[in-house]
N, C-alpha and C positions, 0 to 999 in steps of 0.2 A: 221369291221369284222377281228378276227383274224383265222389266219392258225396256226394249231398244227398240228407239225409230231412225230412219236412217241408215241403218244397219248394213244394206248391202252394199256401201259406198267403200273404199278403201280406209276410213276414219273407222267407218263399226268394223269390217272385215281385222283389222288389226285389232279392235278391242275386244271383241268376239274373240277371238285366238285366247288371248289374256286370261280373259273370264272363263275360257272352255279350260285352259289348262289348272285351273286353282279349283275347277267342279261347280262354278257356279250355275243357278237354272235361270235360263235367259230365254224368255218370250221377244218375238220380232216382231214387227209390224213391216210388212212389207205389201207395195205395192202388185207383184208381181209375183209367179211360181218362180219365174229363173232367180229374180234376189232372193224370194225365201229357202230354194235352195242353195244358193251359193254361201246364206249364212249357218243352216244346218249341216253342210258339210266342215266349218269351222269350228263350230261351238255350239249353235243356237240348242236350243232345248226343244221350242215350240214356234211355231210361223204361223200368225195372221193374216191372212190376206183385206188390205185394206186401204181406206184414202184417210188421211190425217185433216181431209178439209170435212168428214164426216163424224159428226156426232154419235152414229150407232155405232161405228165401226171402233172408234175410240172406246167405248164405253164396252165393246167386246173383247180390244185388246185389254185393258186397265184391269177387270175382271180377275179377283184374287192377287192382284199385283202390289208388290211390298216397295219397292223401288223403281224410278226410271230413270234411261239415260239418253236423254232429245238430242239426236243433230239434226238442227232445222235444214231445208232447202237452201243450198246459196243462189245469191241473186234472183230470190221470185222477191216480187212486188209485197204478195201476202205473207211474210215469213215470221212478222209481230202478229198478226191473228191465228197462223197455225200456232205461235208458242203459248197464246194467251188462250186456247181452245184446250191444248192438249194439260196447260200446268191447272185449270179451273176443273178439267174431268179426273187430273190425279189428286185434287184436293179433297175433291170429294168422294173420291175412293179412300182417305185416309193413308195414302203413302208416307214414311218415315224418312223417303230421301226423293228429291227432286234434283237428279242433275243434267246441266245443262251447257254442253258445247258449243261455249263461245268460242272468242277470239283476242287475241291481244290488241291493245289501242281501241278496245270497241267507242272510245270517247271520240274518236276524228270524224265528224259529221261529214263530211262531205267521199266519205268512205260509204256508199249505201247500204252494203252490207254488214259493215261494220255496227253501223249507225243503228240497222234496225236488232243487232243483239243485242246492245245496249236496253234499248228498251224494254225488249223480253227479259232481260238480265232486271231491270228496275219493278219488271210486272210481277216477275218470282218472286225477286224479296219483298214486295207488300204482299204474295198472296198469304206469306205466313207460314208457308210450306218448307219445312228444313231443306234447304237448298243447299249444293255444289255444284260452283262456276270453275270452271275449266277454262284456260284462254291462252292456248296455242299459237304459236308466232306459224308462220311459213313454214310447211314439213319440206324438208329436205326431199322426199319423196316425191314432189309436185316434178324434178326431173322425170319422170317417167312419161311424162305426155309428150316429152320432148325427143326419147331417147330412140327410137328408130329415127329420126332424122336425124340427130345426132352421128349413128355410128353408119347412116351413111354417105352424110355428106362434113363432117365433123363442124356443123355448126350447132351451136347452140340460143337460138331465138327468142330473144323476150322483145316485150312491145315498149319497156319503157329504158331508162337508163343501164345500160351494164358496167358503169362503171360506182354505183352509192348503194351503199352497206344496205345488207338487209339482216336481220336477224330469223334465225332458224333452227330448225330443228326437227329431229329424228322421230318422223312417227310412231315408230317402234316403240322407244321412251314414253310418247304419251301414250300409245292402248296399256302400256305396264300402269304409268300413275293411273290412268283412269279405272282399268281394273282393281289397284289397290283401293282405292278412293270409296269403288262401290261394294267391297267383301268386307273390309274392316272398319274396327269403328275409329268414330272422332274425327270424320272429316265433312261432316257437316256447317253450316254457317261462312262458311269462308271462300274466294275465290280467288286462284291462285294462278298466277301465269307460269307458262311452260318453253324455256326457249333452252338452245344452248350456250354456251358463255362466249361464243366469236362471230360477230355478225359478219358476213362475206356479201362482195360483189360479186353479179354473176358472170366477171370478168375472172375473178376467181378463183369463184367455182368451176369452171370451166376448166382453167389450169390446175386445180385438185384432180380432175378427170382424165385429164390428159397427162399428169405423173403420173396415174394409177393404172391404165391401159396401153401408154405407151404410146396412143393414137395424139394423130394432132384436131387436138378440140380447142376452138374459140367460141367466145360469145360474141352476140350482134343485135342490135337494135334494129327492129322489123318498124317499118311503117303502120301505125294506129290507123291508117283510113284506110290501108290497103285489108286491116284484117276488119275495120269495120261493114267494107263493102261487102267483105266473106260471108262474114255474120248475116248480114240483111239476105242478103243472096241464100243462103239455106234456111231462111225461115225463123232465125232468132229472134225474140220479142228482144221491145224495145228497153223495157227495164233492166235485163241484163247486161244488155249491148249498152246501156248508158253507163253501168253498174262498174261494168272491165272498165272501158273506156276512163271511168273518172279516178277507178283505183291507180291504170297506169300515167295518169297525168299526177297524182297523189306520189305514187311513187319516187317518180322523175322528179319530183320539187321535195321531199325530203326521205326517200330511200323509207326502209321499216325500222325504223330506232329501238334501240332496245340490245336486250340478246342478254340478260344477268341470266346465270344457270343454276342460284342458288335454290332457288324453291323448289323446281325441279328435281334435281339433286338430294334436298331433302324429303320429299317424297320418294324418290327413289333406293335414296341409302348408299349412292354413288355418285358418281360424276358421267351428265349424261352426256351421250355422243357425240364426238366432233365430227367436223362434214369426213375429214380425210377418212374417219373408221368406218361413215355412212359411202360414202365412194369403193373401198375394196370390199365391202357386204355385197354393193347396189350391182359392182362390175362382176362380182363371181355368181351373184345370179343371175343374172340379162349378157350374157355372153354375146360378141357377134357370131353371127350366124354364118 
């Protein structure tokens, strides 16, 4: 049996699929009825209702559990004590896989979130616990928060530069490795980053979109204080609101470097997806309306 946290997110929602299709039994931990249904309609096997900042409730989910697969909180403050809570309660349940949904470049400190996988990432492998590190670049899918404004005003808004490579990649691709990762053996000890082989600006990406629909799509650089005052204005804490804020100032001065799709690839047994094949997937599912 494996334990998913995080699950209800689009990152489990896609690995959830993965794992339901290969028959794997996947225990959830979920805050909520509507996530733990949303992940037993996908895959899940069992749903917990529970808070990962709680000690019983851990120790209810963990319960007979052979394997886990953590995606921590992004941008909370506490994201190294939830990792360093939840890998101490699977040590001591005696699990034979601990894996853990990083990120790529987790080494750029001034990335906050970044920063604090790293350290979760450093607390697993002294806990001793046969670990897999996962470390996904930018899913191509993160268009999707974008994509009703998109097809109705054909812009496409990021807060930092649109014109410096980022590297990315097909979430699709990664629930596949990740599911492989946790049904078969020998992928323990190692962590491996996951990107495609052509990093793109979201100048474009933009223009992959707009061949692919016909529509005229640009991208545009939004005002950081404009979206900062958004934030504060509905209530956002300050750690996150610092969190964005410092990744797109991080951005704008060196873009996300990277993007090799060998490893990838070799966990997959293919050549994983370029943005253009993720563009006529993403347009014949999200049609305009």
């Amino acid at each position: 049996m494996i334990l998913m946290t995080g699950a209800a997110g689009p990152t489990g929602l896609s690995i959830l699929r993965q794992l339901g299709a290969r028959g794997a039994n996947v225990r959830v931990l979920s805050r909520s009825e509507e996530g733990a249904e949303r992940c037993k309609v996908v895959g899940a096997t069992e749903a917990v209702l529970g808070d990962l900042r709680s000690a019983e409730d851990l120790k209810t989910a963990l319960a007979g559990i052979d394997k886990v697969y953590h995606i921590g909180p992004r941008f909370q403050g506490d994201e190294y004590e939830i990792g360093v809570r939840l890998i101490d309660a699977a040590k001591a349940e005696g699990v034979s896989q601990f894996a853990f949904h990083s990120l790529v470049h987790p080494q750029c400190s001034r990335l906050l979130h970044h920063w604090q996988k790293l350290r979760v990432e450093e607390y697993l492998i002294e806990s001793l616990v046969p670990y897999t590190i996962l470390s996904p670049t930018m899913y191509m899918q993160n268009i999707g928060l974008e994509w009703p404004t998109i097809l109705k005003t054909g812009i496409y808004r990021r807060f930092y530069s649109i014109n410096i490579p980022l590297s990315v990649v097909d979430l699709d691709d990664v629930g596949e490795a990740a599911a492989i990762m946790l049904t078969e053996e020998g992928w323990t000890g190692g962590s491996f980053e996951m990107c495609s082989s052509s990093p793109l600006s979201h100048a474009e990406m933009a223009k992959v979109f707009a061949d692919v629909t016909g529509r005229d799509i640009r991208a545009e650089q939004g005002d950081i204080d404009i979206w900062e005052a958004a934030a504060r204005k509905r209530g956002q804490d300050d750690y996150s609101i610092e969190g964005f804020v410092k990744m797109c100032a991080h951005y704008d001065a060196y873009g996300l470097p990277g993007g090799n799709g060998k490893v990838l690839g070799m966990i997959l047994g293919r050549i994983p997806n370029d943005y253009s094949a993720f563009a006529d997937k993403w347009a014949a599912a999200h049609p305009a309306t």
